[in-house]
N, C-alpha and C positions, 0 to 999 in steps of 0.2 A: 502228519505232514512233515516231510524232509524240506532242504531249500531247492531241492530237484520237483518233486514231484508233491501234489495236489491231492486227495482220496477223499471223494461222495461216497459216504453212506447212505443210501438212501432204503424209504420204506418200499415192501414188496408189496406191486398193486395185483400180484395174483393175475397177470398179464390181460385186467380187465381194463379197458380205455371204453369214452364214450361211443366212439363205432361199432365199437364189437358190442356193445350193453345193446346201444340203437338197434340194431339190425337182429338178436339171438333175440331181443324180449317179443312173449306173445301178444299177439296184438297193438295197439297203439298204446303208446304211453300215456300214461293219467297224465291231465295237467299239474296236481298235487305235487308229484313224482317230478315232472319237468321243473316245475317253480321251484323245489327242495336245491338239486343238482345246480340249477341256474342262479339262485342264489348264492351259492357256494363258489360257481363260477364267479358272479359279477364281484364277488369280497375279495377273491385274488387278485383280480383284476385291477380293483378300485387298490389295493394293496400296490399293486406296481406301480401304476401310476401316482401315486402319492407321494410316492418316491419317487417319480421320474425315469421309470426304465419301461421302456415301451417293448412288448414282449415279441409282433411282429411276427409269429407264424402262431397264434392261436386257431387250433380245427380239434375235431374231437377225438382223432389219437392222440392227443397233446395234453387231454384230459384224463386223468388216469380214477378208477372207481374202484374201491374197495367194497366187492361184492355186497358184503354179507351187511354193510353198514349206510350205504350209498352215500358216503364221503367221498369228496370230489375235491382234487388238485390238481392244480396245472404242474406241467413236465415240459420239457424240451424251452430249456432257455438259451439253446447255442446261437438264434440269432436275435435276441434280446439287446437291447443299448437301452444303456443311460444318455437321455436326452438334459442337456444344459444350453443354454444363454446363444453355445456358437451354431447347434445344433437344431436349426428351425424348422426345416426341412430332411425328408429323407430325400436322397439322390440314388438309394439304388433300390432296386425290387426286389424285393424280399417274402420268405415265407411261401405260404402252397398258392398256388395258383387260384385253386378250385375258393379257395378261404383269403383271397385277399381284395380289397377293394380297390377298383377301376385306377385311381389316383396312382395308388403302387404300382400298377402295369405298367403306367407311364410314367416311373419317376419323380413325383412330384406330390408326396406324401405327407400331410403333417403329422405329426408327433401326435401320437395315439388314437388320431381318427382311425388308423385303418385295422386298430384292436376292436372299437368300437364295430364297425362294421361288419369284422368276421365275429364277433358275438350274436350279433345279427340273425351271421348264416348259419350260427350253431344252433341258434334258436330253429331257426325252419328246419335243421336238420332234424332235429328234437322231436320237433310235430309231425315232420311227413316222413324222415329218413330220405330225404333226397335235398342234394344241392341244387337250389334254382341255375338255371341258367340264363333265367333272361327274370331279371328282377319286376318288371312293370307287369307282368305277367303272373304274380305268386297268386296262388291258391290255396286253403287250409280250412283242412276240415270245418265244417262249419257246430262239430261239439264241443271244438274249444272256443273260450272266451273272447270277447271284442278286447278285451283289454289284454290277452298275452298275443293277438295277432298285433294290435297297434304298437306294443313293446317293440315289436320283432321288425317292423315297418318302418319304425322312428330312428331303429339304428342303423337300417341298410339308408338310408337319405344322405 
């Protein structure tokens, strides 16, 4: 690091992200498999916010996999804030469309609901490989558990 300039090292995820895992694996993903990865997600997660940085475009390119080990991190913190005292609300929209909740569409955001939410949609992505488009409406397979559909339900609310 000079006083100019900044340098990420970062680790090679083998240009696997969760989309690309989503959509190449055969068949449906075990629930096993999903709860492993989603746990991994929700410790990051729970990591940022502990700290107070609300990450604000979580989806699952953002999640990167190391193939051979299915370790799972989150990437892409360019539009990440640290939320303090003045900072009660978000005012702008932020993050992917497809992966943000309703609130953020219209400006009117709180502070880490709307991480919450798109974990939600990462969940149903997980299960079906498709992003809902109409939330009162989800479907999921019925070989997974009552208890990872109601996970996935309690966050989109």
């Amino acid at each position: 690091m000079s006083k100019r300039h900044l340098i990420f090292i970062c680790e090679l995820a083998e240009e696997w992200d969760l989309d690309k895992f989503a959509l190449q694996y055969d068949g449906r993903l075990p629930e096993k498999l999903i709860l492993q990865i989603f746990a991994q997600i929700l410790l990051g997660v729970n990591f940022l916010h502990k700290n107070n940085i609300d990450h604000r475009d979580l989806k699952p390119k953002n999640i990167l996999l190391f193939h051979h080990s299915n370790l799972a991190k989150l990437a892409d913190f360019g539009q990440a804030k640290e939320i303090n005292e003045h900072l009660s609300k978000m005012t702008a929209g932020l993050g992917t469309d497809l992966y943000s909740a309703p609130e953020v569409k219209n400006f009117n955001s709180q502070p880490f609901k709307s991480d919450i939410y798109s974990l939600g949609l990462i969940l149903h992505f997980m299960l079906t490989r498709t992003v809902p488009y109409n939330i009162e409406k989800i479907k999921i397979n019925s070989v997974y558990s009552e208890e990872i559909k109601q996970l996935m339900l309690g966050m989109l609310k």
